[in-house]
Residue frames relative to the residue before (quaternion, step in Angstrom):
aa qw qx qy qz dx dy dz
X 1.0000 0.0000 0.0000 0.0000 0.00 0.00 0.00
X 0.1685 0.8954 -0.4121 -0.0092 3.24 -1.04 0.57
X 0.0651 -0.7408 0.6240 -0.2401 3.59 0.01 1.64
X 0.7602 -0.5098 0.3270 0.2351 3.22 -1.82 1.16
X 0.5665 0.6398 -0.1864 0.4847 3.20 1.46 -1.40
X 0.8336 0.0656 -0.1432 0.5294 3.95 0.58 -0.49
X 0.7091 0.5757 -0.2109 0.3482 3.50 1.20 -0.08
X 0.1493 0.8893 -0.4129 0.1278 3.56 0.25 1.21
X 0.3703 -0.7363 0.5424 0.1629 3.05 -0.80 0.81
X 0.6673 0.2593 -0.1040 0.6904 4.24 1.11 -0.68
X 0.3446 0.6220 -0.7013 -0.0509 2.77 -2.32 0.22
X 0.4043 -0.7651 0.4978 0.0579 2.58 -1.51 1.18
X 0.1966 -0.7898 0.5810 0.0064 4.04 -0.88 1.70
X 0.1276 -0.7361 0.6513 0.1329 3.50 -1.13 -0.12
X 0.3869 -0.6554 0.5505 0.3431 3.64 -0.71 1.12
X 0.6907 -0.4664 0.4785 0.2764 2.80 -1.78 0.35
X 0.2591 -0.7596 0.5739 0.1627 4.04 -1.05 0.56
X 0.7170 -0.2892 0.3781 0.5093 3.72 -1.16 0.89
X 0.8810 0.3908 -0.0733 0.2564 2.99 -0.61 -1.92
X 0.3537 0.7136 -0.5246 0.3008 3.57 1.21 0.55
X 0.4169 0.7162 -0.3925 0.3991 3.53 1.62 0.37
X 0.6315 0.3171 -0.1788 0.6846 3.76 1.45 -1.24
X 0.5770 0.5495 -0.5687 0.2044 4.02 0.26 0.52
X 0.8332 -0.3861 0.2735 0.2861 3.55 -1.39 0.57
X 0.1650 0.7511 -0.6142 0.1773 3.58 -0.61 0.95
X 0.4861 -0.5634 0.5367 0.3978 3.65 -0.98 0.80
X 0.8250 0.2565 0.0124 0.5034 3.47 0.34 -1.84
X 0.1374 -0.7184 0.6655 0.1492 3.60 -0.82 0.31
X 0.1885 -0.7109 0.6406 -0.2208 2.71 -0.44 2.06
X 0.7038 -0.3984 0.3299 0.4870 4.13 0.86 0.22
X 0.6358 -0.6057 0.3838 0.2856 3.42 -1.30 1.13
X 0.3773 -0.6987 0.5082 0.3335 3.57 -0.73 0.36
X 0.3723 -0.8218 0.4047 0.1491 3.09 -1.28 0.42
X 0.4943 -0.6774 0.3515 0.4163 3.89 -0.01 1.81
X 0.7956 0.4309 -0.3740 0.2037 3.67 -0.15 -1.33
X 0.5752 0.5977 -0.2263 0.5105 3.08 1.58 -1.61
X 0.7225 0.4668 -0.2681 0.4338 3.88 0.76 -0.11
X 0.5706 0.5307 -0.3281 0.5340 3.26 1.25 -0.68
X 0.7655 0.4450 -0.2727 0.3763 3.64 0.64 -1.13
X 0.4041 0.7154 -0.2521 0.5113 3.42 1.95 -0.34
X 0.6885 0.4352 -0.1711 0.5544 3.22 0.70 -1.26
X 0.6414 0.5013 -0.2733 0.5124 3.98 0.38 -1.15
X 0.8151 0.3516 -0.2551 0.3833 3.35 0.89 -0.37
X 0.5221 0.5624 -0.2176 0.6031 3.35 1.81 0.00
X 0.7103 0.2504 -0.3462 0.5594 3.49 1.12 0.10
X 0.4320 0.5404 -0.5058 0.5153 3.72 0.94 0.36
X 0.6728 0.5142 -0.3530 0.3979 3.26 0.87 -1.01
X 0.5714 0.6047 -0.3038 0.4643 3.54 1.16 -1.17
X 0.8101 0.4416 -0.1169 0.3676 3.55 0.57 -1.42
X 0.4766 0.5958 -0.4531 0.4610 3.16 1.67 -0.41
X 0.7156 0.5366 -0.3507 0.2773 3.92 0.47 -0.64
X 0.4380 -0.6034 0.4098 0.5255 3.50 2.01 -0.20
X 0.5195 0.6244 -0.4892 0.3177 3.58 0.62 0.68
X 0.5286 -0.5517 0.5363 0.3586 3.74 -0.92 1.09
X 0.0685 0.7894 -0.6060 0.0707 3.73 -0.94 0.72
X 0.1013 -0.7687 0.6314 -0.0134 3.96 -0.54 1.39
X 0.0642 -0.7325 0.6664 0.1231 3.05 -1.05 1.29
X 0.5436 -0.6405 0.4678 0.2746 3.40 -0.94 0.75
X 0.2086 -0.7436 0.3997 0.4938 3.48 -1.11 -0.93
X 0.8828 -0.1784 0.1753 0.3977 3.43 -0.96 -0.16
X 0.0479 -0.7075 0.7041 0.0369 3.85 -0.83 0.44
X 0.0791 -0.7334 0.6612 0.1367 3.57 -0.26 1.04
X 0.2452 0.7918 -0.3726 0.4172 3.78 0.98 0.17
X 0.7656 0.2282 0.1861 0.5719 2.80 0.72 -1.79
X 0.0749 -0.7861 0.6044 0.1057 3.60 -0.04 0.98
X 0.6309 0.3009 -0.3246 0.6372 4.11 0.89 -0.53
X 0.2569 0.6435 -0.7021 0.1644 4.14 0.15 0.68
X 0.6677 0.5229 -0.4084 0.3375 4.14 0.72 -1.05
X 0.4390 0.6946 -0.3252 0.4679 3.44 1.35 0.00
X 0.3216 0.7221 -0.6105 0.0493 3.98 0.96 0.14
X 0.5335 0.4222 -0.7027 0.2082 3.88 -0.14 -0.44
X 0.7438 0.5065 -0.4148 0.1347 3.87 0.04 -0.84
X 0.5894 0.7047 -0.1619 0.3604 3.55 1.89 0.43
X 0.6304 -0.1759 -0.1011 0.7493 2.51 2.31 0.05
X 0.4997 -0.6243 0.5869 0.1269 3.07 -2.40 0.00
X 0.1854 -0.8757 0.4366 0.0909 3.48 0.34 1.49
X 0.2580 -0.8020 0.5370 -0.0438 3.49 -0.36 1.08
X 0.3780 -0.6605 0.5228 0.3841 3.83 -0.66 0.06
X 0.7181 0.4870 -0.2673 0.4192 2.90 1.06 -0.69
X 0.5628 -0.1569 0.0999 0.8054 4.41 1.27 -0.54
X 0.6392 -0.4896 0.5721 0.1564 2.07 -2.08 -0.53
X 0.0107 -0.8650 0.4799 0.1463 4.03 -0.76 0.26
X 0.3338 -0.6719 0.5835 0.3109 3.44 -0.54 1.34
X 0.3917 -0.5458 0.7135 0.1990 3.22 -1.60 0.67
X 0.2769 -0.5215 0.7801 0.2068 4.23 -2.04 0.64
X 0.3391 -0.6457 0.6503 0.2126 4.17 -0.55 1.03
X 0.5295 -0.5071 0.5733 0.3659 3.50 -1.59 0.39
X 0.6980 0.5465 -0.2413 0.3949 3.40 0.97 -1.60
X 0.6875 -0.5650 0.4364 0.1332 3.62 -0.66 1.11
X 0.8977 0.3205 -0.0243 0.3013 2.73 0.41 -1.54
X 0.5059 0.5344 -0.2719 0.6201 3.41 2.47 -0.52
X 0.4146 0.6513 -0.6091 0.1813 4.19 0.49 -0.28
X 0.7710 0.3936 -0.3700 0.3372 3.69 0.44 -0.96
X 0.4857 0.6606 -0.4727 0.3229 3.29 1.24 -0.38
X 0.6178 0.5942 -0.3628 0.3656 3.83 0.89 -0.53
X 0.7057 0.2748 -0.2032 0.6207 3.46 1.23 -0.60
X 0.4516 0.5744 -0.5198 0.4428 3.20 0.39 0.97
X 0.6546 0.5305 -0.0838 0.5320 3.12 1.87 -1.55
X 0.7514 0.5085 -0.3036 0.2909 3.48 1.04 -1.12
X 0.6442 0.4660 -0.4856 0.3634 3.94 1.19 0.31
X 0.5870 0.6038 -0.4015 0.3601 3.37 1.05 -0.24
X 0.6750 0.4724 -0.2979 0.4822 3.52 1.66 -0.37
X 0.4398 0.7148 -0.3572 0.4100 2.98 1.51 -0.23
X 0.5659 0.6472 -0.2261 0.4580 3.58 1.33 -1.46
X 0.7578 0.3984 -0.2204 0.4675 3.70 1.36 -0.89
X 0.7647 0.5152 -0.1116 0.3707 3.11 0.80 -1.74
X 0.0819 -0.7639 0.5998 0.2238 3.81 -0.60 0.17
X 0.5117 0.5834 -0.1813 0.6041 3.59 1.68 -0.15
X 0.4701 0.6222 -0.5749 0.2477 3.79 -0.10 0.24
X 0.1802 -0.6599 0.7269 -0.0604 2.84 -1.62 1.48
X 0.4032 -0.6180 0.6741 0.0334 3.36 -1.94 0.92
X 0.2189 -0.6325 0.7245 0.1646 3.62 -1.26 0.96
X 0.3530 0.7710 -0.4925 0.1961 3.77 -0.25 1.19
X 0.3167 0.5333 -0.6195 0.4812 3.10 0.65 1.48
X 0.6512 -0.5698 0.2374 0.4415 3.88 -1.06 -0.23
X 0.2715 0.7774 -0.4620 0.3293 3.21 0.94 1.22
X 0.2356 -0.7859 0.5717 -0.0044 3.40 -0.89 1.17
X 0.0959 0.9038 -0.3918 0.1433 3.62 -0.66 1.24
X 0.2213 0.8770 -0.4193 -0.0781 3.63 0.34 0.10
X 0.6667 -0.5996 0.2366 0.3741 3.56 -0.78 0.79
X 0.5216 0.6304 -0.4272 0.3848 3.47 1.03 -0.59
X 0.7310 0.2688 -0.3131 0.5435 3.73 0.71 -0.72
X 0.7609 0.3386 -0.4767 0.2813 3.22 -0.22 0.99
X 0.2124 -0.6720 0.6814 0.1974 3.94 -1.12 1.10
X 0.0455 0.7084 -0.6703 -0.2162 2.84 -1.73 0.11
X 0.4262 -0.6982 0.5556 0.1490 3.15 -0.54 2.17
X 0.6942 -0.2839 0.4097 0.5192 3.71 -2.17 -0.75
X 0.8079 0.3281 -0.2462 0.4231 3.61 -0.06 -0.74
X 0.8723 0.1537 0.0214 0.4637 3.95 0.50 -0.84
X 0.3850 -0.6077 0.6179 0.3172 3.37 -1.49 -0.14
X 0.1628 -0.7626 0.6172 0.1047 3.34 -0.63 0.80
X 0.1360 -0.8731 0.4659 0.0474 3.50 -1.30 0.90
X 0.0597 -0.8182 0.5203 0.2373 3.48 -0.05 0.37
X 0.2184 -0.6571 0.7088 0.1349 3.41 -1.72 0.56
X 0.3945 -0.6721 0.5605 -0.2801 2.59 -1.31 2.40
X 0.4066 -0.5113 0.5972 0.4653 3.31 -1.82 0.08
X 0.7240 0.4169 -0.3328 0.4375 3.94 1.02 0.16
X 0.6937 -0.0075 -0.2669 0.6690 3.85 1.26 0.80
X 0.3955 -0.6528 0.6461 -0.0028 2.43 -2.22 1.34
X 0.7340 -0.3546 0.4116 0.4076 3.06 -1.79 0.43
X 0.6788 0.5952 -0.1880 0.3869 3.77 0.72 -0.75
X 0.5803 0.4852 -0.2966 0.5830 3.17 1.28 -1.28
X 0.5971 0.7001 -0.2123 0.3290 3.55 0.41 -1.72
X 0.7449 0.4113 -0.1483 0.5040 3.50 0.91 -1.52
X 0.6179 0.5578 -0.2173 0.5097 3.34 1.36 -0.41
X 0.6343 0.2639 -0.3163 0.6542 3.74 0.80 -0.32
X 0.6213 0.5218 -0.5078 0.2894 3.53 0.21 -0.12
X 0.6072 0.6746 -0.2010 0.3686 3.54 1.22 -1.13
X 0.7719 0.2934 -0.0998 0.5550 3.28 1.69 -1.20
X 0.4384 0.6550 -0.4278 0.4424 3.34 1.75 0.50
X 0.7063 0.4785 -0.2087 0.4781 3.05 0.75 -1.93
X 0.6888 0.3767 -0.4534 0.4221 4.04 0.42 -0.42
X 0.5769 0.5034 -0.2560 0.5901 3.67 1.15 0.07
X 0.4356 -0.8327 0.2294 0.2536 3.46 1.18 0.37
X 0.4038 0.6369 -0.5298 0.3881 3.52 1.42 0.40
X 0.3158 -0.6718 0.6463 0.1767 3.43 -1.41 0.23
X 0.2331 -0.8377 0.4746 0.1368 3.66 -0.92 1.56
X 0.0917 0.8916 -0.4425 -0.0289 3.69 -0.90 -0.03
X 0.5766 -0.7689 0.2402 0.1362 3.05 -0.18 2.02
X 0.4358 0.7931 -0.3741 -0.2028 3.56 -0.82 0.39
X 0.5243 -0.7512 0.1036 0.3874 3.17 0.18 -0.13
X 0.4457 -0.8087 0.3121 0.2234 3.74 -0.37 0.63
X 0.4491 -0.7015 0.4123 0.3692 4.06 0.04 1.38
X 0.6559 -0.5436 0.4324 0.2953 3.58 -1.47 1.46
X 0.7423 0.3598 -0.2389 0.5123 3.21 -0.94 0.59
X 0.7511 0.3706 -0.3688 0.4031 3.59 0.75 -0.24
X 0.2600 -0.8606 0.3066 0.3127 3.57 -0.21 0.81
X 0.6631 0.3615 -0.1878 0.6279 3.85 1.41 0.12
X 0.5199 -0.5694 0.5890 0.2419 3.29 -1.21 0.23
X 0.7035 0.3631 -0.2519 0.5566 3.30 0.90 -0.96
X 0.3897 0.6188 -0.5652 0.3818 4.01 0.92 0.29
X 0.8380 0.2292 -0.1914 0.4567 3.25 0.13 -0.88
X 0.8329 0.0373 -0.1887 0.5190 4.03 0.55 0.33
X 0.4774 -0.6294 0.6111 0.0502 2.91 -2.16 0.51
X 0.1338 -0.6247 0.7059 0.3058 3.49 -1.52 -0.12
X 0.1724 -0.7828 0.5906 0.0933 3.37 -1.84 1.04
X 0.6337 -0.0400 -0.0762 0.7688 3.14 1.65 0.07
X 0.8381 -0.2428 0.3132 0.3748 3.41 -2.04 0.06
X 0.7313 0.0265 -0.1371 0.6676 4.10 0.73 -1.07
X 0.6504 0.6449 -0.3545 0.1880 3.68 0.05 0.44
X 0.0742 0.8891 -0.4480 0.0573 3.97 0.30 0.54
X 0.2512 -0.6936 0.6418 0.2093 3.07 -1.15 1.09
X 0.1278 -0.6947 0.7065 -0.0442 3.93 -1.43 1.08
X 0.4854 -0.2976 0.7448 0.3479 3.11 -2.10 0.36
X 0.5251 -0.4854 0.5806 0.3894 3.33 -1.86 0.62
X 0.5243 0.6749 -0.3593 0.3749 3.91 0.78 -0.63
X 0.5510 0.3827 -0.2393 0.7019 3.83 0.50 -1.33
X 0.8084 0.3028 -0.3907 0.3195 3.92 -0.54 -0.58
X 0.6243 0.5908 -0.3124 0.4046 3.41 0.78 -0.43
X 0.4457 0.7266 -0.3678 0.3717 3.39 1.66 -0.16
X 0.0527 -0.7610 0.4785 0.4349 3.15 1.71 -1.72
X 0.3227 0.6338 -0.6628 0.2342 3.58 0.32 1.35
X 0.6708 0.3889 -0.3528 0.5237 3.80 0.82 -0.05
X 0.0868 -0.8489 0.4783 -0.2076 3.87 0.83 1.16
X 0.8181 -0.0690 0.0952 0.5629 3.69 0.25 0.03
X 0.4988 0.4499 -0.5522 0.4937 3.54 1.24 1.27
X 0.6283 -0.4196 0.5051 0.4171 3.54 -1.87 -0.08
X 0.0157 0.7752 -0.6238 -0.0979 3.75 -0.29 0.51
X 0.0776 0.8014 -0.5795 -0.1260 3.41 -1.00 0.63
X 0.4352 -0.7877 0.3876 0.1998 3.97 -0.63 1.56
X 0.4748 -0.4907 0.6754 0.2787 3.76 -1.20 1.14
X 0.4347 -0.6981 0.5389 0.1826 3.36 -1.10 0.64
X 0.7202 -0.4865 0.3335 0.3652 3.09 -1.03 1.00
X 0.7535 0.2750 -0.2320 0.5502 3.92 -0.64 0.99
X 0.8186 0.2826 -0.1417 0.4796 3.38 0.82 -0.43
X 0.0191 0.7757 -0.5776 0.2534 3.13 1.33 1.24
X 0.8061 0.4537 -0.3062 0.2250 3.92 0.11 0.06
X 0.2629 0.7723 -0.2623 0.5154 2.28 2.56 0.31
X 0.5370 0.7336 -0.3653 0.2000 3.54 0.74 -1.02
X 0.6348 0.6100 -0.1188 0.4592 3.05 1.34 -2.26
X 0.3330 0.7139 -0.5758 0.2188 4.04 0.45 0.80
X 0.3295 -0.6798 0.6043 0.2531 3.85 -1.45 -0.41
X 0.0898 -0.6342 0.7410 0.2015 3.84 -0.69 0.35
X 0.2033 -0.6546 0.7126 -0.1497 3.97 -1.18 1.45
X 0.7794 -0.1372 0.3095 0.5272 3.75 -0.48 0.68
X 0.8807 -0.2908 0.2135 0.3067 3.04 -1.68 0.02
X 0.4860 0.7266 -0.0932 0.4767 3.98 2.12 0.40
X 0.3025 0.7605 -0.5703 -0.0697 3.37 -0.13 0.18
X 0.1100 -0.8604 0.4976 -0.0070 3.66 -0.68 1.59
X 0.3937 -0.7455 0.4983 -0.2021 2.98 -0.77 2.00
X 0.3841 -0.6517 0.5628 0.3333 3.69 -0.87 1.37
X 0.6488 -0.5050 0.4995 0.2728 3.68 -1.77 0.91
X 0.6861 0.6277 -0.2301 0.2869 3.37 -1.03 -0.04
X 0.6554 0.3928 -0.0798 0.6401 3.51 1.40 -1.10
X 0.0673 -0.8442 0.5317 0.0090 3.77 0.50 1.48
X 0.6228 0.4545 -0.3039 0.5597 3.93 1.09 -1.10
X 0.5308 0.4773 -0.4727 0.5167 4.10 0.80 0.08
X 0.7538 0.5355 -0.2110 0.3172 3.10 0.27 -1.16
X 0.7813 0.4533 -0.1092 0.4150 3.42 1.11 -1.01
X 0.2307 0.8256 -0.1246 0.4996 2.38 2.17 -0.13
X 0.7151 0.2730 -0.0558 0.6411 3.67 0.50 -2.01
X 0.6832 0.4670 -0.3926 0.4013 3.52 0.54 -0.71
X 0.7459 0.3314 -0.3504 0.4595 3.39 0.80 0.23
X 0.7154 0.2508 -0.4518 0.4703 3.26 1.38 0.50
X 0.7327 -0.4443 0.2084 0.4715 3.34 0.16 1.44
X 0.4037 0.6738 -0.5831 0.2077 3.36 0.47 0.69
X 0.2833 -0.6798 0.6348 0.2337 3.64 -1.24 -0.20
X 0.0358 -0.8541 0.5139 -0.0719 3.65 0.19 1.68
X 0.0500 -0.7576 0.6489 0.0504 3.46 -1.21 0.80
X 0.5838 -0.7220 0.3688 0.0438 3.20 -0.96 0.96
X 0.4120 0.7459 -0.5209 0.0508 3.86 0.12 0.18
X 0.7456 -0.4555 0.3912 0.2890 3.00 -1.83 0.80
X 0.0887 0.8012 -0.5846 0.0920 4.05 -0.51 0.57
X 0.3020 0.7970 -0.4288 0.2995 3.16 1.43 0.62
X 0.6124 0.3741 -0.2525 0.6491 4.01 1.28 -0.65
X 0.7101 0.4397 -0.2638 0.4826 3.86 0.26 -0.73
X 0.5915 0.5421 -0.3837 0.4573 3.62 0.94 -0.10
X 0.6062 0.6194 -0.2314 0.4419 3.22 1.39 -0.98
X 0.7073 0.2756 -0.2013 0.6191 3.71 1.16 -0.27
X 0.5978 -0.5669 0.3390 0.4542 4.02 1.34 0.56
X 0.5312 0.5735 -0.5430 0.3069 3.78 0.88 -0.36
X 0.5496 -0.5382 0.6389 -0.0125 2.88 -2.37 0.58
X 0.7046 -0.3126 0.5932 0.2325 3.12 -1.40 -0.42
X 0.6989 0.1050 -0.0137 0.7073 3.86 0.43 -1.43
X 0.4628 0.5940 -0.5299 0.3901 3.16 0.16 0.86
X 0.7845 0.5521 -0.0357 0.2801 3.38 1.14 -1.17
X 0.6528 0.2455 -0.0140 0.7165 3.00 1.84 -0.46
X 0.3626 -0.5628 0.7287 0.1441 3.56 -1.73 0.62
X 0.1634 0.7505 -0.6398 -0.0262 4.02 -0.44 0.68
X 0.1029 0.7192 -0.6792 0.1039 3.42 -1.29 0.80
């Protein structure tokens, strides 16, 4: 199968910086750990590259202890690109840090830079729409802003909203194909996936949710065997990576990579 939404030719990673010790975490559940991340990461872009896609890993911003986090810096579009304005404070510069290397791709790049607050994690884009979630990291404001430069780019947007306590939209679901999404039974019970294929992370393994489908791949934090066996029994093609140091700071999977 092949649709913009799972089908990439590029992506873009960012190694992992010293200082992923002072990065963001709801819960402090114990410092990550640099090496055990780095080799995490080395193994998530094999994965990427294993599909014949061009992958650029950046380097480090010790600046920026949540910098390995690029999806929340922008929205890759076929059509440009959109820098994202983080909720978090402390990630704005990380976008212009990001915004010449998209430059290098994009003859189209747009800025959320009105008082709108947005990060990429809360937003899917399924076959038919962009889904948004509103967060303590996007606003109604942010939202109204990507929508303006979606819809003239022909995508249609549609707000929802993400359950307290979760800190992304994309925490609690996935796309596996164009009409298909993996969800926490929680996120689905909202009814924001109404007239899609929803398939549920089993109960306990709600952290499973946060996965990527990449080409012809769908790559899934380790650890979450009844998830996992799951896809493998619907015709997925699952790869496995450690998320055991990157969990510690809330990251994901689609967290890790920009894919267009």
């Amino acid at each position: 199968m092949s649709h913009p939404s799972i089908t990439f030719a590029h992506a873009i990673t960012r190694q992992p910086a010293k200082s992923i010790v002072d990065g963001l975490r709801a819960v402090d559940v114990g410092a990550p750990d640099f090496d055990g991340m780095m080799r995490a990461h080395d193994a998530y872009v094999a994965a990427l590259r294993s599909t014949g896609a061009d992958v650029r890993v950046l380097g480090p911003l010790e600046a920026f202890p949540d910098a390995q986090f690029v999806e929340d810096t922008a929205l890759c579009l076929p059509q440009g690109a959109i820098l994202m304005h983080p909720g978090a404070p402390s990630r704005v510069g990380e976008v212009q840090e990001m915004a010449p290397h998209l430059a290098n791709i994009y003859t189209d790049m747009r800025s959320i830079t009105g008082g709108g607050r947005i990060e990429g994690g809360d937003i899917l884009v399924t076959g038919r729409e962009i889904l948004v979630g509103l967060s303590d990291r996007t606003n109604t404001a942010g939202v109204a802003e990507l929508e303006q430069i979606a819809n003239e780019w022909g995508h249609r947007v549609r707000t929802v909203i993400t359950p307290p306590g979760v800190l992304h939209f994309k925490t609690d679901c996935s796309l596996m194909d164009p009409e298909t999404i993996l969800s926490t039974q929680q996120l689905d019970a909202s009814g924001c996936f109404d007239g899609y294929r929803v398939l549920h992370v089993p109960r306990g393994e709600e952290a499973a949710a946060n996965a990527i489908r990449f080409n012809d791949l769908v790559i899934m934090a380790d650890g979450f065997p009844r998830t996992a066996e799951m896809l493998d029994r619907e015709g997925f093609n699952v790869v496995q990576i450690d998320n055991t140091d990157c969990a510690k700071l809330d990251g994901g999977m689609s967290c890790l990579s920009l894919r267009f």
